[in-house]
C-alpha positions as CSV (number, residue, x, y, z in Angstrom):
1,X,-35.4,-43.9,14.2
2,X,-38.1,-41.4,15.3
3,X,-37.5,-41.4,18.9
4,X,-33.8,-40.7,18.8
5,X,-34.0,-37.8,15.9
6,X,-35.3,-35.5,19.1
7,X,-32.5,-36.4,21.2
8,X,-29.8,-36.4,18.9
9,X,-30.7,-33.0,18.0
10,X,-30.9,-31.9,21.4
11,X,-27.7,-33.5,21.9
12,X,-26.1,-31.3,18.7
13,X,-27.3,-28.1,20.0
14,X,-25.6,-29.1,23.5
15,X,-22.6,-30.2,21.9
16,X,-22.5,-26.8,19.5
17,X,-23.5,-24.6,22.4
18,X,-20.6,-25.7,24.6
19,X,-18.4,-25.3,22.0
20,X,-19.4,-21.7,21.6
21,X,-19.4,-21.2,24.9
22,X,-15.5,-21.8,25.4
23,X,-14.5,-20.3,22.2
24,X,-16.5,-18.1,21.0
25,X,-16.6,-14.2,20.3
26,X,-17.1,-14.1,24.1
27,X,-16.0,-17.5,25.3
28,X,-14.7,-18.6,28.3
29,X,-10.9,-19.1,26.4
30,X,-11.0,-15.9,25.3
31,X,-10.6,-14.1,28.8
32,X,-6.7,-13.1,28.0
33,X,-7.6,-11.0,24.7
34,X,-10.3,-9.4,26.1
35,X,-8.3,-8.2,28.8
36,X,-5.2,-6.9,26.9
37,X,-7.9,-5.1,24.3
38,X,-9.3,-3.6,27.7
39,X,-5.8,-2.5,28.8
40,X,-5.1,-1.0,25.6
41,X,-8.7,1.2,25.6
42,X,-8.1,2.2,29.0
43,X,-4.0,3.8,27.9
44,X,-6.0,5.1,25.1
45,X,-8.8,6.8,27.0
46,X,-5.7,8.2,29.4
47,X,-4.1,9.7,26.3
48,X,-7.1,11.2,24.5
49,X,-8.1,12.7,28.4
50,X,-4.8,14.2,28.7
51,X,-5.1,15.6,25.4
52,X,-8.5,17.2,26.0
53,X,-7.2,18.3,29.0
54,X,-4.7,20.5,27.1
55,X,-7.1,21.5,24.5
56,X,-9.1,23.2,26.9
57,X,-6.5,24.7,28.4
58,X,-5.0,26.0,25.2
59,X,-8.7,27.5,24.0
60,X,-9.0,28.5,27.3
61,X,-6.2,30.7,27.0
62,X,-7.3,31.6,23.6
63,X,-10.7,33.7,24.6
64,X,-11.1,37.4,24.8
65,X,-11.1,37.5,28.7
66,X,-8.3,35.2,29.5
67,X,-6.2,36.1,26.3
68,X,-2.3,34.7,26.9
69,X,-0.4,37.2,24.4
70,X,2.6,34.3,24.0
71,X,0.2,31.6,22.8
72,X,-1.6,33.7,20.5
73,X,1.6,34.9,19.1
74,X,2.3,31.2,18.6
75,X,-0.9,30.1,17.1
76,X,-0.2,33.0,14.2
77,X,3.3,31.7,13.8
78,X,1.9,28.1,13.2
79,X,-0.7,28.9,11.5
80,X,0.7,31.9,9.0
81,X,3.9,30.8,8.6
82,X,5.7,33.4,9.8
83,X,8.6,33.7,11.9
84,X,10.0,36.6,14.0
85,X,13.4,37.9,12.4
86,X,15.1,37.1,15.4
87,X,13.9,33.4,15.3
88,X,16.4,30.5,13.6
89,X,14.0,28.7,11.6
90,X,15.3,25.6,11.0
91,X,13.1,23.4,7.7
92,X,12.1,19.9,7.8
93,X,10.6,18.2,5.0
94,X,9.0,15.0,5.2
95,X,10.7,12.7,3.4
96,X,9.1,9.6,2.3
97,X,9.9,6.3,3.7
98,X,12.3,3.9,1.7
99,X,10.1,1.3,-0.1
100,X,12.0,-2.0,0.0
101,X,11.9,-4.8,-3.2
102,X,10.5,-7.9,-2.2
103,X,12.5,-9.5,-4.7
104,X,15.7,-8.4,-3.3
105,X,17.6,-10.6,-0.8
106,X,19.7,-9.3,1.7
């Protein structure tokens, strides 16, 4: 029994590393999710670019030497809460969403 506890151990670790090494974390079967989770990193890098891309337009605007009178205007709007008399202000409040039984059948 000694000489074939070496091999079959051998043999185990070959058998579990294959395994692993089609479906693991990072296994060769695994190829499709890890390219829709890069897809879906990549539309959100796009997005949050984009949206720094605006931020530093807006604070651009914002400083002393490039000062935009209509988006400072609008920043104290948003921010104070008021509103020009000439303005229709129209409310929104948000409502909360409908929370459904799970008892009931429809």
């Amino acid at each position: 029994m000694k000489p074939y506890l070496p091999s079959a151990f051998l043999m185990l670790m070959v058998l579990y590393l294959g395994v692993q090494a089609l479906t693991g974390e990072r296994g060769l079967l695994r190829g499709g999710e890890r390219a829709a989770l890069l897809a879906q990193r990549e539309h959100q890098l796009a997005e949050l670019t984009e949206r720094r891309a605006d931020m530093e337009v807006r604070a651009r605007f914002l400083r002393t030497e490039h000062l935009s009178r209509d988006l400072l205007e609008e920043r104290a709007r948003v921010v104070l809460g008021f509103a020009d008399p000439r303005d229709y202000v129209i409310r929104v409040s948000d409502l909360p969403a409908p929370t459904q039984n799970p008892r009931t059948v429809s």
